[in-house]
C-alpha positions as CSV (number, residue, x, y, z in Angstrom):
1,X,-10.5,-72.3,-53.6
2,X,-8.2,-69.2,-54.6
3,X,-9.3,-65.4,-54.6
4,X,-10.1,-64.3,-57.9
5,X,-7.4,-63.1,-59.7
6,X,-8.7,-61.4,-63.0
7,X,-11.2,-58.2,-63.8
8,X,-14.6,-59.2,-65.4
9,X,-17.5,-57.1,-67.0
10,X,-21.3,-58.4,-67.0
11,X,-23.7,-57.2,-69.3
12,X,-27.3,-58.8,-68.4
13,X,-30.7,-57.7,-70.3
14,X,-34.0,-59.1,-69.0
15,X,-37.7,-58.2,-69.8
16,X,-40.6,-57.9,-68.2
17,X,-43.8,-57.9,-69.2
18,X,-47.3,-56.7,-67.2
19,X,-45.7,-55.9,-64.4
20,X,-43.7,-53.4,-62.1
21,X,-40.1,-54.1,-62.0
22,X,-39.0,-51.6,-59.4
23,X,-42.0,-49.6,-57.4
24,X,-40.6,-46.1,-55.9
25,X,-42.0,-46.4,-52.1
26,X,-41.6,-42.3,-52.0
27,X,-44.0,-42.1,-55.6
28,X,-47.1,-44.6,-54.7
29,X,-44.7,-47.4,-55.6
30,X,-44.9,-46.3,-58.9
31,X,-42.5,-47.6,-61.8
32,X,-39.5,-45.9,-61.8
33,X,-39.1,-43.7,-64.7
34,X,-36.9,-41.6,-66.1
35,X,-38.6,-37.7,-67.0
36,X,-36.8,-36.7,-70.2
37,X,-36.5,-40.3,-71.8
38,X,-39.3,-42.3,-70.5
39,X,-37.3,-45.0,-69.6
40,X,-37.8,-47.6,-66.8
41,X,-35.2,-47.8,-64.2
42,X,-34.4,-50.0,-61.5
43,X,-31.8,-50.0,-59.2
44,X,-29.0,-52.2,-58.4
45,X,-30.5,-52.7,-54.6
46,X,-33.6,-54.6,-56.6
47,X,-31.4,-56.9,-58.6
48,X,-28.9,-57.8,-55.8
49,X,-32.1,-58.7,-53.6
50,X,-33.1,-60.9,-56.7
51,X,-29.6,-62.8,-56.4
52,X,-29.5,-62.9,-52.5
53,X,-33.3,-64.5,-52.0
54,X,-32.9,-67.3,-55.1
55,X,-29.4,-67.9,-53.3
56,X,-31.2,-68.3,-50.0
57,X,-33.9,-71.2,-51.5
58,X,-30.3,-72.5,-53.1
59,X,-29.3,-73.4,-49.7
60,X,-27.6,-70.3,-48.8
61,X,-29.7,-70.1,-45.5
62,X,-28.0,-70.4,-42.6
63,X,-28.7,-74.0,-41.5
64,X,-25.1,-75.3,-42.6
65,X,-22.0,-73.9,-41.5
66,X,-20.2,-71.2,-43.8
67,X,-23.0,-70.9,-46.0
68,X,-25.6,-68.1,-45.3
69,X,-26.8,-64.4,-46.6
70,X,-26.2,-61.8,-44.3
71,X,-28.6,-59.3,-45.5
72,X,-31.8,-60.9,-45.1
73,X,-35.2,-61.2,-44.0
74,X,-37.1,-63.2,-41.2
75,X,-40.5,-64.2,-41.0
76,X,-41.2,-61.1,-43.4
77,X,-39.0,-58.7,-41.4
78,X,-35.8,-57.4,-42.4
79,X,-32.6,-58.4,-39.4
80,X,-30.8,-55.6,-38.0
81,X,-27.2,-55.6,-38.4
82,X,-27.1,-56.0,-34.5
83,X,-28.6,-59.1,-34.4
84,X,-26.7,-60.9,-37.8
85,X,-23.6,-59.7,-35.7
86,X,-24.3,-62.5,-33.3
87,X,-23.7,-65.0,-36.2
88,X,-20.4,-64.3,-36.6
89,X,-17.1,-63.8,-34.2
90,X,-14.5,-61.7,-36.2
91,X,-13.6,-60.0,-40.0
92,X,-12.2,-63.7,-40.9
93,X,-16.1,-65.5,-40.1
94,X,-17.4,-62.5,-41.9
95,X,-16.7,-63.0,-45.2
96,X,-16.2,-66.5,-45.2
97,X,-19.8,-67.4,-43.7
98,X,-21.9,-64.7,-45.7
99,X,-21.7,-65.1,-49.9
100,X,-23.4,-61.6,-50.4
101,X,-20.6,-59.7,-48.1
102,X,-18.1,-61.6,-50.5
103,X,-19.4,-60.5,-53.6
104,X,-21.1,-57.3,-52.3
105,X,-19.3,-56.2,-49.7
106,X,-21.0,-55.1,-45.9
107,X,-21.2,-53.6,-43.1
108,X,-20.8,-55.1,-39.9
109,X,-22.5,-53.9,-36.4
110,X,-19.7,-53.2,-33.9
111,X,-18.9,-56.1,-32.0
112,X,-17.0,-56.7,-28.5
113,X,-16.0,-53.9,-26.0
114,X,-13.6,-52.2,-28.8
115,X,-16.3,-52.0,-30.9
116,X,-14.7,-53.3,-34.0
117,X,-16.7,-52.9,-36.9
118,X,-15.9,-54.1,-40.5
119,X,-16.7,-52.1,-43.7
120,X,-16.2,-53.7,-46.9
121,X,-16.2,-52.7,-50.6
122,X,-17.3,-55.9,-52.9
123,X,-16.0,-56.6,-55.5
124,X,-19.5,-57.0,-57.9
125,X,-20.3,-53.6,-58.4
126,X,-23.7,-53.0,-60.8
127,X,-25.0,-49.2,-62.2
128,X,-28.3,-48.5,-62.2
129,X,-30.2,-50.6,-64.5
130,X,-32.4,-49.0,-67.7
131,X,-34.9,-50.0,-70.2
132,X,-33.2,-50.0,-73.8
133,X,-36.4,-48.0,-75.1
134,X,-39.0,-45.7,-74.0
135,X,-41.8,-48.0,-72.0
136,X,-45.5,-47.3,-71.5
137,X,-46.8,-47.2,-67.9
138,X,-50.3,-47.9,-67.1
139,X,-52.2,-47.1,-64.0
140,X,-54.8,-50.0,-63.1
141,X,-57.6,-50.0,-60.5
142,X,-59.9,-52.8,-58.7
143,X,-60.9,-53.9,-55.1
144,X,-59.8,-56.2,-52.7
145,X,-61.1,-59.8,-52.2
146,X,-62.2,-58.5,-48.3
147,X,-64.2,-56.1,-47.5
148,X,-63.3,-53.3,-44.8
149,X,-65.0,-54.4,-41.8
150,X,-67.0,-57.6,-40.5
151,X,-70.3,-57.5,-42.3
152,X,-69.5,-54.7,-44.5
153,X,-70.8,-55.6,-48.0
154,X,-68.2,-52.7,-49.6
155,X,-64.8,-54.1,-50.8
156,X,-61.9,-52.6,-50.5
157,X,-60.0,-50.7,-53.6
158,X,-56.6,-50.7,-54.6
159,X,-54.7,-49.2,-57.5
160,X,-51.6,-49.8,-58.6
161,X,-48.9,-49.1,-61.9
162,X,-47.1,-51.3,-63.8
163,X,-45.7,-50.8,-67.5
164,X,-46.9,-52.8,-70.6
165,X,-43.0,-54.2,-71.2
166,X,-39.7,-53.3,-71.0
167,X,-36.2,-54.8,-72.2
168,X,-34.4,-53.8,-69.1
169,X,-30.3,-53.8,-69.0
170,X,-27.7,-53.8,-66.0
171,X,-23.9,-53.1,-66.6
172,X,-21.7,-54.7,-63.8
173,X,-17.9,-54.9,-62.7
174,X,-16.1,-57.5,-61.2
175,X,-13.2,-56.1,-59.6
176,X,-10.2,-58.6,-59.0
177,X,-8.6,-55.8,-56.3
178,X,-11.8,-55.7,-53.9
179,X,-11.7,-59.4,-54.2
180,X,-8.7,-59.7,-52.1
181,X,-10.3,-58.1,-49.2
182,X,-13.7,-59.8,-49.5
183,X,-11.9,-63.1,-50.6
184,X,-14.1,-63.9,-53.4
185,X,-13.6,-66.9,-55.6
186,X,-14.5,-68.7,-58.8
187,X,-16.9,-70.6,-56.8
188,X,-18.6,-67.4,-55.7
189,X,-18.8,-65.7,-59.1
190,X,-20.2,-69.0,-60.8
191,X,-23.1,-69.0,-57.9
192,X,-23.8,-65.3,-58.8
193,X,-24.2,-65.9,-62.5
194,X,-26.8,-68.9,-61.8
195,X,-27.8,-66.7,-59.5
196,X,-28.8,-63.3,-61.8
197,X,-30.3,-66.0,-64.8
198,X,-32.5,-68.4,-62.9
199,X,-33.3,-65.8,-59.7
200,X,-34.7,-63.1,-62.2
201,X,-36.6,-65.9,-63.9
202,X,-37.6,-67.0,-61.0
203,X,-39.7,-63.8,-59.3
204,X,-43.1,-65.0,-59.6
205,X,-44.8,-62.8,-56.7
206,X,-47.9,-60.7,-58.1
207,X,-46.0,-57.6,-58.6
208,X,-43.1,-59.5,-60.3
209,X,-44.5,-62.4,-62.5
210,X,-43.2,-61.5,-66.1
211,X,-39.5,-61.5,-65.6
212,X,-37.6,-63.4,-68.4
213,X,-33.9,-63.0,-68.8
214,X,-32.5,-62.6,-72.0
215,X,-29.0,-62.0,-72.3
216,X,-26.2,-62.6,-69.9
217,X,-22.4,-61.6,-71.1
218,X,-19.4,-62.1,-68.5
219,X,-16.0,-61.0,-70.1
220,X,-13.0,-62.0,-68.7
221,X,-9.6,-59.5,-69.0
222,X,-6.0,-60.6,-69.1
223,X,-5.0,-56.9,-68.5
224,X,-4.9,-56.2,-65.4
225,X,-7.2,-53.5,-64.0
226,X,-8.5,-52.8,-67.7
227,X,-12.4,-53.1,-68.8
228,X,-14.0,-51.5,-71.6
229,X,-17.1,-49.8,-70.1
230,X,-20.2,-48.5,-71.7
231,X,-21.5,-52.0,-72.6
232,X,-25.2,-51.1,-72.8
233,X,-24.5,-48.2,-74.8
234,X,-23.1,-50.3,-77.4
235,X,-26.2,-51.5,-78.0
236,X,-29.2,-50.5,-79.6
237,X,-32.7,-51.7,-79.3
238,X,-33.9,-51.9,-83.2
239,X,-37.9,-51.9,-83.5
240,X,-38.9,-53.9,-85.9
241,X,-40.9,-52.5,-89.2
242,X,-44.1,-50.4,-88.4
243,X,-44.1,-51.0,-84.8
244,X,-43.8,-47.8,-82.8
245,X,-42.0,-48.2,-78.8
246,X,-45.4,-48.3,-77.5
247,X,-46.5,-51.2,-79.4
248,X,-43.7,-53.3,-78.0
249,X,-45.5,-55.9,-76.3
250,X,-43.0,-58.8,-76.5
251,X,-39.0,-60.0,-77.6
252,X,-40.1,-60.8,-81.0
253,X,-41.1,-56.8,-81.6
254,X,-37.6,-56.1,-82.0
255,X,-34.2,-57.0,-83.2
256,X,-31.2,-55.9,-80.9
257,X,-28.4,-54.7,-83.0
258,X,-24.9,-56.1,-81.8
259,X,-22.5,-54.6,-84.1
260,X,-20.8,-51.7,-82.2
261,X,-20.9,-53.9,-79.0
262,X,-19.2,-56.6,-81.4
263,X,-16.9,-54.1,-82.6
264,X,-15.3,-53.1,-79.5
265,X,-14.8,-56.8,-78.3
266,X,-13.0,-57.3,-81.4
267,X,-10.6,-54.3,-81.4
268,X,-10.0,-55.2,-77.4
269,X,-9.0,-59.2,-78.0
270,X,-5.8,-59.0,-77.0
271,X,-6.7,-57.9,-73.7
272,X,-10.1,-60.4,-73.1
273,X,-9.2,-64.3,-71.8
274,X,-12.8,-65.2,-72.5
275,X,-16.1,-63.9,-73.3
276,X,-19.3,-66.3,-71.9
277,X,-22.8,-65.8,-73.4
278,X,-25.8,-67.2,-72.4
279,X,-29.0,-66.3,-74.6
280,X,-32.4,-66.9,-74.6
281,X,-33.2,-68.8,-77.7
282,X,-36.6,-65.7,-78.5
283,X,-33.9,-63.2,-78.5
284,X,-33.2,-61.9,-81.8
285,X,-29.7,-60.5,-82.4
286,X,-28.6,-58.7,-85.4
287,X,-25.4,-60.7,-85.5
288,X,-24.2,-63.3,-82.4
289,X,-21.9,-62.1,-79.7
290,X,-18.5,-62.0,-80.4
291,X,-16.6,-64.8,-78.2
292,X,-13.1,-65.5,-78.1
């Protein structure tokens, strides 16, 4: 299958509910928030691992040729770069063997008595990911199911954070010129798509239980090297009558208002091939997506 040959623009909203989407390990694993706003972020880091572990139970393991995840863990542990290095031979086996280089990027661990190393941009790039609205966090505290020591009768405690819900967006670029170096294709951007939808869906550890994705836009250009930018901030996050932020407790709170996003895909038609949206049927838009 051929390299990509055309720019694309994602636009993916999920919420989470209960939970902590992104702990800070340097802030007691805390939610990350934003000071002035009060908004929840979460990196890109969490929502590439997110596509990379449901593309791993997919079959992207390792145990068939050409089809395996090159940043990974085993048996709970993350690999070192020196050890994936052994998986592969040259730049060629690189991209072709490991799905995440191809739509990420990666660096390689030098290999062979030049000590060739390979450093690639990806062409999926995503910004920092925010909540559309301030969020609430709450701070929770219990014990353990063990206790400390064998035949102590004290359990041990734990705390932890999570925030009460959140309507979290990401803004991503696909970028047809990376591609040719990474060798991207069709194939590889319709795995990621399944991939951000039914991964983020599927988190259902402790800490993660109460992901649901929402929205998922992927527009396709016909200009070369031209994308609009800014989709999240052509959005706005509508609360619906007599509900204050911290009352938001689910999707049906609130109405997301589409028109300046709708607005801007209009006025830009002549320069979009497609647009592809996939919706969650309890999302309630002011008006539906414009597609072409």
């Amino acid at each position: 299958m051929s390299t990509i040959s055309h720019r694309s623009e994602l636009l993916f909203l999920y919420d989470c509910k209960n939970c902590n989407p992104n702990g800070d390990p340097n802030n007691g694993n805390q939610p990350r928030l934003h000071e002035a706003t009060r908004t929840c972020l979460v990196t890109d880091v969490r929502l590439k691992r997110t596509i990379r572990d449901y593309l791993m139970e997919k079959g992207y393991d390792g145990s068939t040729p050409d089809k395996d995840i090159f940043i990974r863990d085993e048996d709970g542990q993350p690999v070192t770069g020196a050890k994936r290095s052994e998986s592969y031979e040259d730049k060629e086996e690189f991209t072709r063997k490991f799905i995440d280089v191809r739509l990420f990027g990666g660096v390689s661990a030098p290999k062979g008595k030049k000590k060739m190393s390979f450093n690639l941009t990806g062409p999926v790039q995503f910004g920092m990911g925010t909540s559309l609205h301030p969020v609430e966090m709450n701070y929770l505290k219990g014990t353990g199911a063990f206790a400390t020591t064998e035949g102590a009768q004290q359990k041990t405690f734990r705390e932890e954070y999570n925030i009460t819900y959140g309507l979290i967006g990401f803004h991503g670029v696909i970028n047809e010129q990376a591609a040719r170096h990474t060798g991207t294709t069709d194939e590889d951007i319709s795995e990621l798509m399944e991939a951000i939808w039914a991964g983020t869906k599927g988190l259902l550890s402790r800490s993660k239980k109460g992901h649901m994705p929402r929205l998922l836009v992927k527009i396709d250009y016909s200009e070369p090297m031209f994308f609009i930018g800014d989709l999240l901030e052509r959005l706005a996050f509508q609360n619906q009558e007599n509900i204050d932020f911290k009352e938001v407790t689910d999707v049906t709170d609130y109405v997301l208002d589409t028109t300046t996003l709708n607005r801007v895909l209009a006025e830009n038609a002549d320069r979009i091939a497609a647009v592809h949206v996939r919706q969650d049927d309890r999302l309630q838009l002011s008006a539906p997506i414009f597609t072409k």
